[in-house]
C-alpha positions in Angstrom: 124.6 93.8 73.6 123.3 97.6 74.6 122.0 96.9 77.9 119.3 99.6 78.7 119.2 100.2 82.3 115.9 101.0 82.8 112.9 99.3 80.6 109.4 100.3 80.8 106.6 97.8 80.4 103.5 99.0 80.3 99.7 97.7 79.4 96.1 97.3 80.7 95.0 95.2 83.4 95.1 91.9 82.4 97.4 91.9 79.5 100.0 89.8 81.3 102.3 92.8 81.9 103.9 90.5 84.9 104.5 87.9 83.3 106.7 89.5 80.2 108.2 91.0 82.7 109.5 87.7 84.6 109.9 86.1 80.9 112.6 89.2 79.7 114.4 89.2 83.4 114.8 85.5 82.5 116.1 86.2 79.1 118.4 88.7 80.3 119.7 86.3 82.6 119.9 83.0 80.3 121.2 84.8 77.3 123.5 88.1 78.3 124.0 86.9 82.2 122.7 90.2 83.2 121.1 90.6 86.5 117.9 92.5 87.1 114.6 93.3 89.3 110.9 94.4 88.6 110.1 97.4 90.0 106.3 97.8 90.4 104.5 101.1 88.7 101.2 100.2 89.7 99.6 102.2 92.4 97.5 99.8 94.3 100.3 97.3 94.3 102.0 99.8 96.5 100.1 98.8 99.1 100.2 95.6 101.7 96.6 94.8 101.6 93.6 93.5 99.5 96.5 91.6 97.4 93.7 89.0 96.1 91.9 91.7 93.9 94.8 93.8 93.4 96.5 91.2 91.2 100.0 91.3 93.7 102.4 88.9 92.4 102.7 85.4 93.6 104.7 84.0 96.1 106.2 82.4 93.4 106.6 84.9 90.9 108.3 87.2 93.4 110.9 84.4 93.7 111.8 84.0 90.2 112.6 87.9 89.8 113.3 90.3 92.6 110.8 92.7 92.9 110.6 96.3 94.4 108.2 98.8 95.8 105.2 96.0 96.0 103.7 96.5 99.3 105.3 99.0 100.7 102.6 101.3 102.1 99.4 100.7 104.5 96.1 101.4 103.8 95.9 104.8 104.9 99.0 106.6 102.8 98.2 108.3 100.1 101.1 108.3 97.9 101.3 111.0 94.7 103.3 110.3 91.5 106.1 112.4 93.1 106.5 109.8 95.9 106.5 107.0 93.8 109.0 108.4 91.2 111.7 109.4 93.9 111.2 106.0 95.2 111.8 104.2 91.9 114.8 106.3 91.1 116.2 105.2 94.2 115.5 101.8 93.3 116.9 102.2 89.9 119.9 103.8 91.2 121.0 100.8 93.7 120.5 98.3 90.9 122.9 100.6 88.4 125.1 100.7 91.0 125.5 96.7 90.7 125.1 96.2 86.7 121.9 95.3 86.7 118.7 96.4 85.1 115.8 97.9 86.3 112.7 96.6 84.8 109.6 99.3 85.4 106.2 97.3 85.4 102.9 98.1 85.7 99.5 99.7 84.6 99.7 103.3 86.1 100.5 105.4 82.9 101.6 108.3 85.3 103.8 106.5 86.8 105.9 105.2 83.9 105.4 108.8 81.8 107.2 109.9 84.6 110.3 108.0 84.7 110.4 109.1 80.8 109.5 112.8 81.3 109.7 113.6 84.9 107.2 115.3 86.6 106.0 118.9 86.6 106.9 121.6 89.4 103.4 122.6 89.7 102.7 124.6 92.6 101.0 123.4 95.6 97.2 123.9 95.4 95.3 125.4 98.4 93.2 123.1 100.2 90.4 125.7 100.6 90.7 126.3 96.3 90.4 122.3 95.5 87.3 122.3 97.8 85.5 125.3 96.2 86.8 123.0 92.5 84.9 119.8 93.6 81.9 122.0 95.2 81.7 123.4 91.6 81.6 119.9 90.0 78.8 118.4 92.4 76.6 121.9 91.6 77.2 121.6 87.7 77.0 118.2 87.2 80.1 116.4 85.3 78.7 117.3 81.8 79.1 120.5 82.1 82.4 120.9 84.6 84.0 119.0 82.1 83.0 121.3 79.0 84.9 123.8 81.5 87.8 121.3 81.4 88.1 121.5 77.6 87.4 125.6 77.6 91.0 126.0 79.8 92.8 122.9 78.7 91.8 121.2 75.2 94.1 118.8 75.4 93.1 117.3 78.3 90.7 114.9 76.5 93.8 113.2 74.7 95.0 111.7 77.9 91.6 111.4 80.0 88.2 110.7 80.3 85.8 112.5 81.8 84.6 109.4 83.9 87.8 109.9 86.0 86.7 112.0 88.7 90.1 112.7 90.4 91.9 113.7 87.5 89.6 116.3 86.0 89.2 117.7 89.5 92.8 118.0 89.4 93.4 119.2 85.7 91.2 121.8 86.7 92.7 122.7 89.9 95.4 122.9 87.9 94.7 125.3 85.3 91.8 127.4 87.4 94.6 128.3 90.1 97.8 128.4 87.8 96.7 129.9 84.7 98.3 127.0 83.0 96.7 123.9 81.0 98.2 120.6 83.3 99.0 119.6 79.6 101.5 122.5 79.9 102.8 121.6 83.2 103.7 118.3 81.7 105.3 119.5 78.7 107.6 121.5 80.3 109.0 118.6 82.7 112.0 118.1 83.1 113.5 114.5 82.1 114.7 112.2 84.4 117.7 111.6 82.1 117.4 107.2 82.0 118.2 105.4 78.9 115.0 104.3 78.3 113.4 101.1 76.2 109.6 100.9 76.1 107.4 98.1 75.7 103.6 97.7 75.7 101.3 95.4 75.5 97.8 95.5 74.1 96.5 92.6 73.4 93.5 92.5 70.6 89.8 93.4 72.4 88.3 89.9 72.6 91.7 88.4 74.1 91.9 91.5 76.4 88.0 91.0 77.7 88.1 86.9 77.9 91.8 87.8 80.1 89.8 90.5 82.2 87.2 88.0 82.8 89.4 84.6 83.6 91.3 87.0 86.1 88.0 87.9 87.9 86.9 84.1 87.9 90.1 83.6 89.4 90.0 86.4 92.0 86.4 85.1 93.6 87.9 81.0 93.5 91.1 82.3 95.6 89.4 84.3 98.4 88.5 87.6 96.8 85.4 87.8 99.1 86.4 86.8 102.4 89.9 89.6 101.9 87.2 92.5 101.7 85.2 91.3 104.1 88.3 90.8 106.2 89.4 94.2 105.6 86.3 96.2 105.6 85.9 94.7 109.4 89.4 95.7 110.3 89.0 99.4 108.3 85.4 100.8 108.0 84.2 103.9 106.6 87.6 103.4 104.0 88.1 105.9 101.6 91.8 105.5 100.7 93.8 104.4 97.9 92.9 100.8 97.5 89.3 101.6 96.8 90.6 102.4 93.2 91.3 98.3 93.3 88.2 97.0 91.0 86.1 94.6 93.3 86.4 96.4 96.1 82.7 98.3 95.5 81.4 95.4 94.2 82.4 92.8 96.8 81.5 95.2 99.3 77.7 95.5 98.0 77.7 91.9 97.6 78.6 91.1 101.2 75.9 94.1 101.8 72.9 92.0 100.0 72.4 94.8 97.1 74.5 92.5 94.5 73.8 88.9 94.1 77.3 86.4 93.2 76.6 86.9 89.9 75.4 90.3 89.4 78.9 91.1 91.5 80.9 89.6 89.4 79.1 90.9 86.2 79.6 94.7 87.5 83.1 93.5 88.3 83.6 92.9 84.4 82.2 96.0 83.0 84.3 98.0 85.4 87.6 96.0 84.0 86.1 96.6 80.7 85.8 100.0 81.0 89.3 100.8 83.0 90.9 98.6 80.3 89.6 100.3 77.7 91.2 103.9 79.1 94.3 102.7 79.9 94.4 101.2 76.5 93.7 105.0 75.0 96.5 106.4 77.3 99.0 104.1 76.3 98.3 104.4 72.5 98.4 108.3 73.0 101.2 108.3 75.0 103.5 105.7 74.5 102.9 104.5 70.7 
């Protein structure tokens, strides 16, 4: 048997990404008696909080496989794609180092395109540029900043939607400072050099949307709601990374009296919905 040492699972939310992963670690084991761990590549797994509504792995589950870089930062950090991918390459380094594999999981398409491709040396962006960027996108309106997108990188709209606020603030950072499409930038990374195999999973639409929605019924049965309310006590006025976690807004504004149970979870499907349905588009475009 070739045994890849690192292998990429990727997929939207709720398209049982963690539990392949655990099934092929097993299958590793019980057929080639080779050893291995789940490194996370989602971005609000990274963090120690709100693990309810970020889908974190079970008690359970994280006995079965080891598992690395899940809850490893507090609230507050900010980590970028360049943190996380020095961090898994450590990770995948120590595991080589013992002949095992490292198994690369999760729903952050940046994360595992960079363990394929690298990353970019882009230059740092001035603070006092990005806010004159996002000044220009609240006095345009998103319509027509992202027509301005398109104008100095056309390709953009293969790998993002114009609904994403932070990344087409940052693709045009990006190219208005550099002079050079982000699509550019990420052509001419550099690869990371890893044997790579690639798996994703998309599951057909229905299955996908009655998976979304079983995972949110199960979210508000385990203690969804009392975790934000616990945590929006302990940090208020929170603006970090774990507000990207869906069911964070909407728990909030139910605990606030401007959702009802219902309408809360309701707003908490259409936004799963509507995040599964991009990262489904990224991983078709960029990972077949």
């Amino acid at each position: 048997m070739k045994t890849h040492r690192v292998v990429l699972i990727g997929g939207p939310t709720a398209s049982g990404k963690t539990a392949f992963a655990i099934r092929y670690a097993e299958k590793l084991k019980t057929l080639y008696g080779v050893d291995s761990a789940i490194i996370n590549a989602d971005s609000v797994q990274l963090y120690d909080e709100l693990k309810i509504i970020t889908a974190f792995p079970s008690a359970e589950d994280m006995e079965k496989v080891p598992h690395r870089l899940f809850g490893i930062l507090k609230p507050n950090e900010k980590p970028s794609v360049a943190f996380w991918l020095e961090e898994a390459k450590l990770e995948i380094t120590r595991l080589q180092s013992e002949g095992k594999v490292a198994i690369v999981c999760g729903g952050t398409g940046f994360y595992l395109n960079a363990i394929k491709n690298g990353i970019a040396d882009i230059p740092d962006i001035p603070s006092d540029f990005r806010q004159s960027v996002f000044e220009k996108f609240q006095s345009i309106g998103r319509d027509a900043f992202f027509e301005e997108l398109l104008r100095l990188d056309s390709e953009i709209v293969k790998t993002l939607h114009q609904n994403n606020t932070q990344r087409i603030l940052r693709a045009y950072e990006v190219a208005a400072y550099t002079g050079k499409p982000l699509t550019e930038w990420w052509r001419s990374a550099s690869s990371v050099g890893y044997d790579v195999k690639q798996i994703v999973l998309l599951p057909p639409k229905e299955e996908l949307h009655r998976r979304c929605y079983a995972r949110i019924q199960k979210m508000m049965n385990n203690g969804a709601v009392e975790e934000v309310r616990d945590f929006v006590a302990r940090y208020p006025n929170y603006n970090g990374g774990l507000c990207k976690a869906i069911g964070y807004y909407e728990i909030s504004d139910f605990l606030n009296g401007k959702l009802s149970k219902d309408e809360c979870v309701e707003q908490m499907f259409i936004h799963t919905k509507q995040y599964a349905k991009r990262q489904v588009t990224w991983f078709r475009n960029q990972m077949g």
